[in-house]
C-alpha positions, 0 to 999 in steps of 0.5 A: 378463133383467138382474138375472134368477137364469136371467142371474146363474145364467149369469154364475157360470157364466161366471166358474167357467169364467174361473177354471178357464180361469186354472189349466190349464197354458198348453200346454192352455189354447193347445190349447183356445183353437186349438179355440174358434177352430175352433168360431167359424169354422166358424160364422162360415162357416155364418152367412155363408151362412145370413144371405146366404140369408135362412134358407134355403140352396139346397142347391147352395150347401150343397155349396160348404161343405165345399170352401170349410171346407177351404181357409178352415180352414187358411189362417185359423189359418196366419194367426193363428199368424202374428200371434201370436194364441195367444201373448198372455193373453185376460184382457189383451185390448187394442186392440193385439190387436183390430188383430192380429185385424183384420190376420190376418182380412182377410189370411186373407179375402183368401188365401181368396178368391184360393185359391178363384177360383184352384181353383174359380172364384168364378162358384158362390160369393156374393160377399157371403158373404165380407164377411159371414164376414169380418164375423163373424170379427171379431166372434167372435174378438175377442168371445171374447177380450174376454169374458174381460177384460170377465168378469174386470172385473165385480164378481162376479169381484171378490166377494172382492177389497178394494174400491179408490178411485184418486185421479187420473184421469190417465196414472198413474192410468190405469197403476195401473188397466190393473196392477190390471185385468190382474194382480191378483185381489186388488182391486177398482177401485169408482171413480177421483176427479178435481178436473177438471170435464172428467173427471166421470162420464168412464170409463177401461177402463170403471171411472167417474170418481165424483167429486172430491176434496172428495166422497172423505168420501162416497165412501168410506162410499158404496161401503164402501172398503177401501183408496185408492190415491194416483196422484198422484206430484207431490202436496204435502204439503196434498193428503196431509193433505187425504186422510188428514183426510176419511178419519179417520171410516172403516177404510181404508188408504190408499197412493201411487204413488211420486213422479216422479222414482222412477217409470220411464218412467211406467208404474206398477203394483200393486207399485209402491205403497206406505204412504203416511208421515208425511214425506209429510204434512209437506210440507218441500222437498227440500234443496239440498247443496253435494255438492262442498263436502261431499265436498272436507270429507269425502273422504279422511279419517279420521272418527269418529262417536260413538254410532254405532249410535243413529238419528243416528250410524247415518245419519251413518255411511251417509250419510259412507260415500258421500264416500269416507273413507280410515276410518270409526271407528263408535263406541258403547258398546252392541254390539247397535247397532253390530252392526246398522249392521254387517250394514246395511253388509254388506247394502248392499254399502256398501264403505267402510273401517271398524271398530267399536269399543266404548267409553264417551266419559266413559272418558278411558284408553279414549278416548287409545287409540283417538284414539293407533291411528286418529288420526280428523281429523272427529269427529261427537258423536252419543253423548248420552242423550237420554230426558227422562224417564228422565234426570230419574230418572238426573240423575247419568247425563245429566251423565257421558254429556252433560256430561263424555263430551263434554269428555272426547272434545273434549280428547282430540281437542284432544290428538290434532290432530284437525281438527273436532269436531260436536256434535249439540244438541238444542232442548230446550237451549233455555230447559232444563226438564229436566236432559237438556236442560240438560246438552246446553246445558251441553254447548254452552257448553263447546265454545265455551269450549274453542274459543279455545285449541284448534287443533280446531274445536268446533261445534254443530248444533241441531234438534229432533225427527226422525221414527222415531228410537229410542225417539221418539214415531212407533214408540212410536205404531206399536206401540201401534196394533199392539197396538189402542191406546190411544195415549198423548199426555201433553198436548192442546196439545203440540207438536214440530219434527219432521223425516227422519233423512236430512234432518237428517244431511244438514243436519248435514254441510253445517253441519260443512263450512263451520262455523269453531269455536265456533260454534251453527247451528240447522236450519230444522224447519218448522212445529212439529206437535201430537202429538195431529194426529201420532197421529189421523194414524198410526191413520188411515194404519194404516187405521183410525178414531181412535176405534178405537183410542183416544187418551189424555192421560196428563199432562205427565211430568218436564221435558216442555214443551208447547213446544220453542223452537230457539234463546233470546232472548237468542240472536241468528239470522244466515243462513248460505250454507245456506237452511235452516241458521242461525246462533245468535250468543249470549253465550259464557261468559268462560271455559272452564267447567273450574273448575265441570266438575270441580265437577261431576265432584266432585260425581258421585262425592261429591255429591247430585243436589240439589246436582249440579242446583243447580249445573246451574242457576247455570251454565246460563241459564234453567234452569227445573228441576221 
């Protein structure tokens, strides 16, 4: 009976016996199969006779059994062999096999019946006891086979597997569901989630469509979800942020199957999943690059990036690797970084020509020497502080790295003939709040006004925050919810453009191969994000509640805005030939600043920071320091 302990006590069994069967060396296990089969024909045959006659078998036809066992025996496993029955895994038992078992019956039925009526003559034999044998051939071979799938589907089998919700009831999700029915123990699919009305209270392979999207809330605190798998590849970024939001009231992991164009042939499979990342909650379009003008600008050439073993300059570094250069100058004053880039080169496989050097741009000697031995024609300046807080602490620091490194390096590249210098910017030289920023901007101004008399073109690329760089706020998250919390956000409302490191280089390359000089282009970042949003969001992709982990508001710290702005008012925006680059047109100073920058230079070495931040002040517009 259903439910009884006798019908339970009979399923463990049958399941011990499943995972004993998985263990036996296949040489064996073909062996006992070969037997099983045995077992099942020869009462196959038995049965025939036994139904034909109603239960009672004359004994003349009793003695047809042992002639007829000899030829059928034989000439069935002839058959069985011959359609590849023994080399295929039960637990994988699919339709595809249940025609192989069909094929090699019916053949062998009628091999059977042609031996027979050429040795005995069938005047003795019932004809109907071969439809029914064929009948129960069938019935008892593919049943063997198809328990075993059946056996290794059902929940007891999965007692100790993570309970799986896939979203999706498609071919994707179909594909995600036979890899996981079939080869893993470790999950267990409860249910499948479709929005199409045409698909609820539907199966595939058994496993029941439970509901829609909008249900997913319920579900998962119904059914004591693990983990959710995302089977849908073409998914926007609204449907992540859907999921993830309806999910923050319970522990579960969520995962997704790679995107379209990742997927192969269509088939996809446990290994294929992965975590799903803030990129995919941030819903921005692939960019379109001008690859031929971008490699016509880069191809051949060579070209040094500064701070190259920070986020930035490292992706700089990859991504300018695939346009061929003649040499590639890796520059950083930090060794470990460089060394990191290095070995990420070496692992890559990623021949280009390179070297690394170590040096500091504020150190004007060291600068002439590696411009007079390599002669680098592109310059990419990544090299910057960048940590608000910290620089609020190290004033003078922040203007010798941002302000003089970046004149040292211009003059010098002036000097040497190189053909273009890009700086990266940052928002947070807009309106600047903090003497980080305001050294960027300052940073800024100088170019333009080095640019009219320099026969090097000296541009600015601007943007805010991008995701996973060093020391920004998402590994900071990570690692503070690997450690069980809290979070630390400074304020509820702030807020930040935020986007990939790879999308933002490539921006950055397209902006250096049509930028003229003097020139200010802003990257398009989206929508700004609340830091409060990204953190509920990490914890939960994490697999857990906010609430587990904790968020707390530590306060604004020195210099740190609610709100990042990408350009000023007194900033002009104009288009350019990129959709997502534009173009700040602003008010440039009347001169090249050199008189004050050796003031600041002054005041590095002889001055106070009061009075270095003064100074600040007076030449960089709206500078609002704290």
């Amino acid at each position: 009976m259903p439910g009884s302990p006798f019908g339970a006590g009979i399923k463990r069994k049958s399941l011990l016996t499943t995972r004993r069967l998985d263990k036996i060396p296949s040489r064996y296990r073909r062996a006992l199969i070969v037997l099983s089969d045995l077992g099942s024909l020869l009462l196959s045959l038995y049965l025939a006779f036994y139904l034909r006659f109603e239960g009672n078998i004359p004994a003349a036809k009793l003695a047809l059994l042992p002639k007829l066992f000899l030829l059928h025996l034989p000439l069935r496993l002839i058959f069985f062999v011959w359609h590849g029955l023994y080399r295929g895994f039960w637990r994988y038992a699919g339709v595809e096999d249940l025609m192989r078992i069909f094929r090699a019956v019916s053949l062998s039925a009628v091999a059977t019946v042609v031996s027979v009526w050429l040795i005995y003559g069938l005047d003795n034999f019932p004809r109907s006891v071969f439809v029914i044998d064929w009948m129960l051939t069938i019935l008892l071979i593919g049943g063997a086979r198809f328990s075993v799938r059946a056996l290794r589907a059902s929940p007891q089998f999965h007692r100790n597997s993570k309970r799986v919700l896939i979203i999706g009831a498609d071919d994707t999700a179909e594909s995600l569901l036979r890899s996981i029915l079939f080869k893993s123990k470790d999950y267990h699919v409860i249910g499948l989630v479709s929005d199409s009305p045409d698909k609820q209270k539907m199966r595939i392979h058994g496993v029941p469509v439970l509901g829609t999207r909008q249900e997913l809330a319920d579900l998962v605190v119904k059914h004591r979800l693990q983990e959710i798998f995302i089977a849908l590849p073409s998914a926007s970024a609204s449907i992540f942020r859907e999921i993830v939001t309806q999910c923050q009231s319970a522990n579960v992991r969520i995962r997704r199957v790679p995107a379209v164009k990742e997927i192969l042939n269509g088939q996809v499979t446990i290994s294929h999943l992965r975590e799903v990342q803030l990129e995919d909650l941030l819903g921005r379009e692939p960019i379109k690059l001008n690859d031929e003008k971008v490699a016509a600008f880069l191809r051949d050439k060579v070209i040094m990036v500064t701070g190259a073993g920070g986020s930035i300059g490292s992706e700089i570094c990859r991504q300018i690797s695939r346009f061929s250069p003649r040499l590639l100058v890796m520059l950083d004053q930090a060794e470990n970084g460089l060394y990191r880039l290095d070995q990420d080169f070496l692992q890559r496989k990623i021949a280009v020509e390179r070297i690394l050097v170590i040096s500091d741009v504020t150190d004007a000697s060291r600068m002439q020497e590696v411009f007079a031995q390599h002669r680098p024609q592109l310059i990419f300046h990544a090299a910057a502080h960048k940590h608000v807080p910290l620089m609020e602490m190290n004033k003078k620091e922040a203007v010798k790295n941002n302000v003089i490194g970046t004149r040292v390096l211009a003059e010098t590249a002036s000097a040497f003939g190189a053909e273009k210098l890009v700086m990266i910017s940052t928002d947070k030289a807009v309106s600047p709040t903090s003497v980080m920023g305001a050294t960027k901007r300052l940073a800024e101004m100088l170019l333009q006004g080095l640019s009219r008399r320099s026969r090097a073109a000296f541009i600015t690329v601007r943007f805010g925050n991008v995701l996973g760089s060093d020391g920004s706020v998402v590994p900071l998250f990570n690692e503070q919810i690997r450690r069980g919390g809290p979070l630390t956000v400074t304020h509820p409302d702030i807020e930040r453009y935020f986007m990939t490191i790879p999308e933002a280089v490539q921006l950055v390359l397209q902006a250096a191969a049509f930028g003229k000089s003097g020139e200010i282009f802003i990257l398009d970042m989206g929508q700004p994000i609340k830091i409060i949003d990204l953190a509920r969001n990490l914890i939960t992709l994490s697999g857990y509640k906010p609430d587990d982990i904790g968020i707390q508001i530590t306060g604004l710290r020195p210099g740190e805005k609610l709100y990042e702005e990408l350009w000023a008012s007194e900033e002009k925006m104009l288009p350019t030939v990129h959709d997502k680059i534009m173009m700040a047109q602003a008010v440039a100073p009347l001169h090249e600043l050199n008189g004050e920058i050796d003031e600041l230079v002054g005041l590095l070495k002889k001055g106070t920071e009061e009075e270095m931040v003064a100074l600040l002040r007076r030449l960089v517009p709206n500078f609002q320091s704290k």
